[in-house]
C-alpha positions as CSV (number, residue, x, y, z in Angstrom):
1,X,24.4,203.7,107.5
2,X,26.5,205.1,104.3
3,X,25.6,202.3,102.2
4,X,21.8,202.8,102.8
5,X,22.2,206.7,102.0
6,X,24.0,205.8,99.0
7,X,20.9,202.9,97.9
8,X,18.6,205.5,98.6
9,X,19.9,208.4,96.4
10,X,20.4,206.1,93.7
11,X,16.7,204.7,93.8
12,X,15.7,208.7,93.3
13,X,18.3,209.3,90.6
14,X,17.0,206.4,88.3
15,X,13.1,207.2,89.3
16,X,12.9,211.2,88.4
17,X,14.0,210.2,84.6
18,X,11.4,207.2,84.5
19,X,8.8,210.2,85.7
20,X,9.8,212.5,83.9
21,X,9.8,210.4,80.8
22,X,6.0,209.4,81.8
23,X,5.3,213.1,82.0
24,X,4.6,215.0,78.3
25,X,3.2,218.1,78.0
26,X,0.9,219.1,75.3
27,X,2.5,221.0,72.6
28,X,0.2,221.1,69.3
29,X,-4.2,221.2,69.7
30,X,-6.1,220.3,66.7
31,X,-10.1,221.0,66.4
32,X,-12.2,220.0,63.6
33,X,-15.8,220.5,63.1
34,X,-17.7,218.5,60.6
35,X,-21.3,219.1,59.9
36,X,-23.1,215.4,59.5
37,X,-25.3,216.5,57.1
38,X,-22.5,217.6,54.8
39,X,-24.2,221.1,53.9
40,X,-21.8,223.4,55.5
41,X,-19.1,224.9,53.1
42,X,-15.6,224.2,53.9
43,X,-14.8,228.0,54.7
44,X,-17.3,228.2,57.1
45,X,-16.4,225.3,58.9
46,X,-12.9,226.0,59.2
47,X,-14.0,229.5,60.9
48,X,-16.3,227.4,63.3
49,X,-13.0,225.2,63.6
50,X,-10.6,228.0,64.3
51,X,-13.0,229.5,67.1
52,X,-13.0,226.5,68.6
53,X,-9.3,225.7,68.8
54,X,-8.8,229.2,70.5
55,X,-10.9,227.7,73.0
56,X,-9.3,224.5,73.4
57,X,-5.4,225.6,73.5
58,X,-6.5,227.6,76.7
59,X,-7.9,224.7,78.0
60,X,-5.2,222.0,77.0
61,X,-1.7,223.6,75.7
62,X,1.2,223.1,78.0
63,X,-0.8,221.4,80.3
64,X,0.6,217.7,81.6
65,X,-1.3,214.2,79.3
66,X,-0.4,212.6,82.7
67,X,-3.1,215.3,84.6
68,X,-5.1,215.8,81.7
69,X,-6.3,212.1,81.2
70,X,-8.1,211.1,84.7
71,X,-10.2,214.0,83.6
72,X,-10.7,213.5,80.2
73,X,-14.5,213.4,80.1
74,X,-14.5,216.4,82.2
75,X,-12.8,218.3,80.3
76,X,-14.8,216.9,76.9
77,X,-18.0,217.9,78.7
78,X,-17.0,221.2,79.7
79,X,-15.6,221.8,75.8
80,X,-19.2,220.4,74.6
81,X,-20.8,223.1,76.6
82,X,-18.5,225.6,75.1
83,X,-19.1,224.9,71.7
84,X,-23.2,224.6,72.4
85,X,-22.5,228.3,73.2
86,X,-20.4,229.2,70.6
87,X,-21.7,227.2,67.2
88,X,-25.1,228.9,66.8
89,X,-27.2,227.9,64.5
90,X,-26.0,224.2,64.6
91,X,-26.8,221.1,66.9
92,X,-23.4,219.6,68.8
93,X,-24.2,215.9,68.1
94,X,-21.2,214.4,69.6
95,X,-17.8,215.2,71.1
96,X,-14.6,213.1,70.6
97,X,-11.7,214.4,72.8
98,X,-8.2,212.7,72.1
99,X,-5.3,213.4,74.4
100,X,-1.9,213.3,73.6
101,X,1.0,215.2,72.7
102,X,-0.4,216.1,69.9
103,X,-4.7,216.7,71.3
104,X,-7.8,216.7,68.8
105,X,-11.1,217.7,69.0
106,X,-13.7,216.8,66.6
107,X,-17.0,218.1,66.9
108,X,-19.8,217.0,64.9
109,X,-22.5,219.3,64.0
110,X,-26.2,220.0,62.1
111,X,-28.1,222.7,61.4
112,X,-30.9,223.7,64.2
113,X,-33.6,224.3,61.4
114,X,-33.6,224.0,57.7
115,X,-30.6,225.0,55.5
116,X,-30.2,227.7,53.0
117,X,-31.4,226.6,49.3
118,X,-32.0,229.4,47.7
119,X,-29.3,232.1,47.3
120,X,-29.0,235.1,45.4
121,X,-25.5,237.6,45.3
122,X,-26.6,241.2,44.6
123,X,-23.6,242.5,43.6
124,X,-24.0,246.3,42.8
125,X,-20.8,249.6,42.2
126,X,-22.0,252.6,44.4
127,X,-22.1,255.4,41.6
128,X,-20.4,253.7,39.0
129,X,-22.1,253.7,35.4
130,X,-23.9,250.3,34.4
131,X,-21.4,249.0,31.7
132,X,-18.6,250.5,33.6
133,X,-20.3,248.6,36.5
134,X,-20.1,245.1,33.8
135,X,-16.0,245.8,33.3
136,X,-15.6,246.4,36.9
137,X,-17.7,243.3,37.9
138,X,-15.1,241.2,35.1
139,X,-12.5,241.8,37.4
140,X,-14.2,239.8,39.7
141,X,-15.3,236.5,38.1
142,X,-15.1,234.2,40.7
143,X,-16.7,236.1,43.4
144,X,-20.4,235.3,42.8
145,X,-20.2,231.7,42.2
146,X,-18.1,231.6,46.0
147,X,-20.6,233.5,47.6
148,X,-23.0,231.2,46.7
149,X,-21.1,228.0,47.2
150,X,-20.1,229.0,50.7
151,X,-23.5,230.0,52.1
152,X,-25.4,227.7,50.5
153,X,-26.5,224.5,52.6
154,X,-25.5,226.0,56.1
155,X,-27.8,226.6,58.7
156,X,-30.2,229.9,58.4
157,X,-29.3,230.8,61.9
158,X,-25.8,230.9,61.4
159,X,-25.6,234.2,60.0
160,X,-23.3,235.5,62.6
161,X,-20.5,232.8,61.2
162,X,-21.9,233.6,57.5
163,X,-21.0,237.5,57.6
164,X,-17.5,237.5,58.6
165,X,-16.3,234.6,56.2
166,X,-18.2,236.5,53.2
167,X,-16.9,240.0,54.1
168,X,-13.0,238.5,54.4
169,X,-13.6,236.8,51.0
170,X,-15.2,239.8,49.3
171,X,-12.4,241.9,51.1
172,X,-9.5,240.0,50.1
173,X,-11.0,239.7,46.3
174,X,-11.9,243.6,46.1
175,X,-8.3,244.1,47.8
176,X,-6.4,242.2,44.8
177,X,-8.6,243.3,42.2
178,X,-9.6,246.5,42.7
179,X,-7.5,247.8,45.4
180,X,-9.1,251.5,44.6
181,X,-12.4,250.7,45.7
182,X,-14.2,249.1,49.1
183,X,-17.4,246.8,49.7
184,X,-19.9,246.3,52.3
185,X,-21.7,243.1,52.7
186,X,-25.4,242.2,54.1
187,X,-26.8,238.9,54.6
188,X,-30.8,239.0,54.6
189,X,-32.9,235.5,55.1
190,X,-36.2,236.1,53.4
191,X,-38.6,233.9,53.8
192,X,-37.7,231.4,51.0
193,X,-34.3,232.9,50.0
194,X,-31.0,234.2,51.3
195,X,-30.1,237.5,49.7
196,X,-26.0,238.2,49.8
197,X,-25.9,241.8,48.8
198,X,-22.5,243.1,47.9
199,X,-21.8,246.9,47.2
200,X,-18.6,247.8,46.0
201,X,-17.6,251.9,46.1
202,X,-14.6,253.9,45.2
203,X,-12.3,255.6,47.6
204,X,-10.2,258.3,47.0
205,X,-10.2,261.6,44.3
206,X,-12.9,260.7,41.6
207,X,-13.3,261.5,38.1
208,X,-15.7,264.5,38.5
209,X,-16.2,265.8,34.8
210,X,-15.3,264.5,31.0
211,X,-12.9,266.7,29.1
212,X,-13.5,264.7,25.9
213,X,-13.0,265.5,22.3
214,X,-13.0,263.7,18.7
215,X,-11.0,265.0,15.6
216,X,-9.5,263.8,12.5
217,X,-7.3,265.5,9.8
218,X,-7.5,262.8,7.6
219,X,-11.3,263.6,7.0
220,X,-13.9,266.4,7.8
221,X,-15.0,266.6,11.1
222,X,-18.2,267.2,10.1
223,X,-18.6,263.6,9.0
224,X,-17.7,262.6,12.8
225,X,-20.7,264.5,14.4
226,X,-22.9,261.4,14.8
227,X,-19.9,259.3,15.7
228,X,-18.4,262.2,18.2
229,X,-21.7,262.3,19.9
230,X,-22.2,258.4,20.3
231,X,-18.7,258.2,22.1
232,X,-19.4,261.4,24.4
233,X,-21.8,258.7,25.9
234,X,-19.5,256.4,25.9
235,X,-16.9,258.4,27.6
236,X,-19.3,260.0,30.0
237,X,-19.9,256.3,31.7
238,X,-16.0,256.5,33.4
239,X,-17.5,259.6,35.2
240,X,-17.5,258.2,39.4
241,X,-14.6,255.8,39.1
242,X,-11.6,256.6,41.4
243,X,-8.4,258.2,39.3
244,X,-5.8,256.0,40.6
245,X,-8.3,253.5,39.1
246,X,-8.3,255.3,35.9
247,X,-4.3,255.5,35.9
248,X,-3.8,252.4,36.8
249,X,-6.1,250.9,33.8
250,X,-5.6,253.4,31.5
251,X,-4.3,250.6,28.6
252,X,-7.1,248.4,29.1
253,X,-9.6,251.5,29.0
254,X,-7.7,253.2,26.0
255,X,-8.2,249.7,24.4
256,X,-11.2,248.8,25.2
257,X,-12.5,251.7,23.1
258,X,-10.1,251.7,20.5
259,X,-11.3,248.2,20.0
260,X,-15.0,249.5,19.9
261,X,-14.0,252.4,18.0
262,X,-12.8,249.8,15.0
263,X,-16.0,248.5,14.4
264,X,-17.9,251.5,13.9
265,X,-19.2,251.6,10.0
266,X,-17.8,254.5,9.3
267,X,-13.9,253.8,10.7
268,X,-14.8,250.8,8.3
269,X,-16.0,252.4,5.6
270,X,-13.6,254.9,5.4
271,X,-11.0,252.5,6.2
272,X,-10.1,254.7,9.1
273,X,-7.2,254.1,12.4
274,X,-8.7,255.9,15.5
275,X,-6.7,256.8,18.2
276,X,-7.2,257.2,21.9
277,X,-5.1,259.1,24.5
278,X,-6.5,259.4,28.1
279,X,-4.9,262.1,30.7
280,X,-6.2,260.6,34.1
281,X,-7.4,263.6,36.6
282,X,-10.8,264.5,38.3
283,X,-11.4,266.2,34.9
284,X,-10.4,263.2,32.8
285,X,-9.0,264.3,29.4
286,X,-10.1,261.5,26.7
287,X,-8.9,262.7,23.2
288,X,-9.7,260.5,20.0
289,X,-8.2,261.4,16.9
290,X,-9.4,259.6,13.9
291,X,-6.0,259.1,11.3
292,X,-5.8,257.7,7.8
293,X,-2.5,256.2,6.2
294,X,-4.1,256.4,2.5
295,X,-5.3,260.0,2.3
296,X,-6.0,263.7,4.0
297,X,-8.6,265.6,3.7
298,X,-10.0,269.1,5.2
299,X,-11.5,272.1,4.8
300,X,-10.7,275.9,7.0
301,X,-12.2,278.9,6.6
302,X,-10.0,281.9,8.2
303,X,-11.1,285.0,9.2
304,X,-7.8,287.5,9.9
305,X,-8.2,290.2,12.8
306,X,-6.3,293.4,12.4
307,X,-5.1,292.6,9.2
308,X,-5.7,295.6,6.3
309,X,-6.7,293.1,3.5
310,X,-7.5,289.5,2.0
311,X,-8.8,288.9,5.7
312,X,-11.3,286.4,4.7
313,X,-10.6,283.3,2.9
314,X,-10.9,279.5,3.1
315,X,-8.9,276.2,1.8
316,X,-9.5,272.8,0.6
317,X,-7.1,270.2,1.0
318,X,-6.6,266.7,-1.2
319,X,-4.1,265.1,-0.4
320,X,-3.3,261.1,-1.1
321,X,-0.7,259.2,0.9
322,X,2.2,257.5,-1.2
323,X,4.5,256.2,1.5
324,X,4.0,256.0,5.3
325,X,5.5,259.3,5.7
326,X,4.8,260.7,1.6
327,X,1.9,262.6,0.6
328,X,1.3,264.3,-2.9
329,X,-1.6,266.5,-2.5
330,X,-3.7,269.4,-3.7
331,X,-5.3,272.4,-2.8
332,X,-7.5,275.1,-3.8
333,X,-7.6,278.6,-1.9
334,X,-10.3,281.6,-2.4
335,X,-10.0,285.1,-1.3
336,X,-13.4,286.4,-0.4
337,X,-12.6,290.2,-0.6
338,X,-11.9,289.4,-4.4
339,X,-13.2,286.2,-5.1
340,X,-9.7,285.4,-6.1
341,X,-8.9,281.5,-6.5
342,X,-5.7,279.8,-6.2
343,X,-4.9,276.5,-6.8
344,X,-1.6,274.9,-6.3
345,X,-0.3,270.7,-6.2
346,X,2.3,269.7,-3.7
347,X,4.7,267.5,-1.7
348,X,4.7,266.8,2.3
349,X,7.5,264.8,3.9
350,X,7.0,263.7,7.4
351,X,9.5,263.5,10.2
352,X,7.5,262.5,13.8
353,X,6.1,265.9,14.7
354,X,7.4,267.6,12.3
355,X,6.3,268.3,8.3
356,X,7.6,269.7,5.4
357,X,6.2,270.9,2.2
358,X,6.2,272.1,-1.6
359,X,3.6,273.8,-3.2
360,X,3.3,274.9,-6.3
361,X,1.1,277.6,-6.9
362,X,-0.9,278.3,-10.1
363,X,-1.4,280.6,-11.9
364,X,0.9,282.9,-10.8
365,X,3.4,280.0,-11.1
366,X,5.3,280.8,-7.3
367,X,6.9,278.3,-5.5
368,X,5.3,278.0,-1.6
369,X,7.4,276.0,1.2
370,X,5.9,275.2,4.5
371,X,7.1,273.8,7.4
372,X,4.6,272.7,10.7
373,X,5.8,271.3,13.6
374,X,3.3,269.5,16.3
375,X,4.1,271.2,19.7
376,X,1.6,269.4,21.6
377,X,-1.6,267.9,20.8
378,X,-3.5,271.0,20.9
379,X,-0.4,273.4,19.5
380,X,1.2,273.7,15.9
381,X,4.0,276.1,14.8
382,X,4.1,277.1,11.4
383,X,6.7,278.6,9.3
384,X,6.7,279.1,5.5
385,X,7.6,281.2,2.4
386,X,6.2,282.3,-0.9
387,X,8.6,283.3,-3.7
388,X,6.1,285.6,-5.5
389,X,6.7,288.1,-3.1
390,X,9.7,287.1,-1.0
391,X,7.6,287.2,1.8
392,X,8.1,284.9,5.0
393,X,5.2,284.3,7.6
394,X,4.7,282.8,11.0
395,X,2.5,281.3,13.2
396,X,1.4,279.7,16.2
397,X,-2.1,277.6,16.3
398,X,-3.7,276.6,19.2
399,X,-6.7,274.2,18.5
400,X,-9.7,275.8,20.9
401,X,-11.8,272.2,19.4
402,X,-12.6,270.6,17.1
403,X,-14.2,272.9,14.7
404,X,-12.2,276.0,16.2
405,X,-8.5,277.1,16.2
406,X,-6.8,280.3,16.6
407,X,-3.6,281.0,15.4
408,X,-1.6,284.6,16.1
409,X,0.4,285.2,12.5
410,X,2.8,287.0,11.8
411,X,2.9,288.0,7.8
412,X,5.9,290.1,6.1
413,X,5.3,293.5,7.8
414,X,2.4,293.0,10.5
415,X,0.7,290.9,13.5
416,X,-2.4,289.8,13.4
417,X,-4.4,287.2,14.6
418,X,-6.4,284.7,12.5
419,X,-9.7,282.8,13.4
420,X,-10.1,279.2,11.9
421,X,-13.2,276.9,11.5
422,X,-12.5,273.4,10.6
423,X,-14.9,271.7,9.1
């Protein structure tokens, strides 16, 4: 009676490894649709593809092959009448159920009607200017040409698969490219085309106003007035775009017009270096100054408030650069209360904001020295001397535009405060 107990839980130990080893769950599903008519794009596929393997991991992972198979045509029936359900716009020509360890589904598809042919991407900026609108769509090079790839040749009724690949695509390009701005996308099936219509807006504080100016000390500002007004327009198109976008670009923009700026006939002509410095805000500062590093000429008139005489005069400067940082100049002065002229030849030696001079004044033969520092772009100090009468003079400019300044002097014994028009 012990031996046969003995036989008999032997015959179980050896048989539960032999089941066990015939008994395999299944760990991994695989699902692939395939459209017979090869018209359907590869993104929209996998989509239809992913959908569908959601499906069939409910229905298969985990569960036993050795259950599984007896009712494999069951099971490929009832994930036919699943994917009838789910794939609209397409046909379910066949189903081809594999089961394993590893289970695959391929489902093969075509379109219930005709296929889209004819596609057109609208791609439009929501308030943006229309050449800020063609730098803005640069950023974006490839996003037309996969629009149009990936809905062209699917089914027309499969718009509901159509609209959530395009807005992940356009989502992820805007995202990378333009992370300060958002799109929407619409699919609309005309009756012999497919329109994609993509509009892209900005988020966040916008540029609201242009605080934008043009000036140049190396030549009258009058001669900039045509050239002053053309880029007003220019600058006037960043008006809409988001400032983070504006900060973020600021180089390309600043470059992009500097680039513009240096093949305008008169930056040519006048062999001319422009300059551009943009302050990024709501009220986006863009200030252009036009340098030369071969001469400098300008012309102020200054009318002096509260001072007893010689309150009206104006200057004329030449001056011709001889190093990078040299210039020899000259410059002729006329007092209006007297019609008194003064002429005088001198030296400037430049040090980054700073500048120092010698003049020589004629003919009363006195010796003039003059030093200007640069505070900020809209702010000079100046100090300086004249031998003739020993007397010293101060004053600090503030540049109102381009063909206004102010600057509150002090001269020798009294304050007052002196109105300047450049020209």
């Amino acid at each position: 009676m012990k031996s046969k107990t003995i036989l008999a839980l032997a015959a179980m130990t050896s048989f539960l490894p032999l089941q066990q080893a015939f008994s395999m769950p299944i760990e991994q599903v695989y699902v692939q649709v395939i459209d017979v008519t090869n018209g359907t794009s590869a993104p929209l596929l996998d989509k239809m593809s992913n959908s569908m393997q959601l499906v069939a991991q409910q229905l298969l992972l985990d569960r036993d092959t050795e259950l599984i198979k007896p009712a494999q045509q069951e099971y490929a029936a009832l994930l036919t009448d699943i994917a009838d359900r789910v794939l609209t716009g397409y046909y379910l020509q066949s189903t081809q159920l594999t089961i394993d360890k590893e289970a695959e589904l391929l489902l093969q598809i075509r379109p219930w009607n005709v296929a889209i042919s004819n596609v057109q991407v609208d791609l439009q900026f929501s308030g943006i200017e229309q050449q800020t609108s063609a730098l803005l769509e640069s950023k974006l090079p490839t996003l037309k040409q996969q629009l149009h790839s990936t809905i062209t040749g699917a089914s027309v009724d499969a718009s509901d698969w159509a609209d959530g690949v395009l807005r992940k695509m356009v989502r992820q390009q805007v995202e990378a490219a333009l992370p300060e701005f958002k799109a929407a996308v619409d699919l609309v099936n005309e009756a012999d085309k497919t329109i994609v219509q993509v509009i892209v807006y900005p988020v966040g504080q916008l540029v609201r106003d242009i605080d934008y100016s043009m000036r140049s000390e190396a030549i009258p500002n009058i001669l900039l007035m045509k050239l002053k007004a053309k880029y007003e327009d220019e600058c006037n198109k960043l008006r809409g775009l988001p400032v983070s976008y504006v900060e973020r670009q600021r180089q390309e923009i600043e470059e992009f017009l500097l680039v513009k700026l240096s093949k305008e006939p008169e930056i040519v002509e006048y062999d001319l270096q422009p300059r551009v410095r943009i302050a990024p805000d709501t009220d986006l500062g863009i200030e252009i100054v036009i340098d030369s590093d071969k001469y400098k000429l300008w012309f102020e008139g200054y009318g002096d408030i509260g001072r007893g005489d010689e309150n009206l005069s104006g200057k004329a400067h030449i001056g011709k650069f001889v190093s990078p940082l040299e210039e020899v100049f000259g410059e002729a002065e006329v007092v209006l209360d007297d019609v008194e002229w003064n002429f005088g030849i001198g030296y400037t030696r430049y040090w980054g904001k700073s500048g120092w001079s010698y003049i020589r004044r004629m003919p009363d033969g006195e010796n003039n020295y003059r030093l200007e520092y640069y505070l900020a772009p809209k702010w000079r100090l100046r100090a300086e001397h004249f031998s003739g009468d020993n007397r010293n003079e101060y004053g600090v400019r503030y540049r109102i535009h381009e063909f206004l300044s102010a600057e509150y002097v002090y001269g020798g014994d009294e304050f007052y405060l002196r109105i300047i028009g450049n020209l």
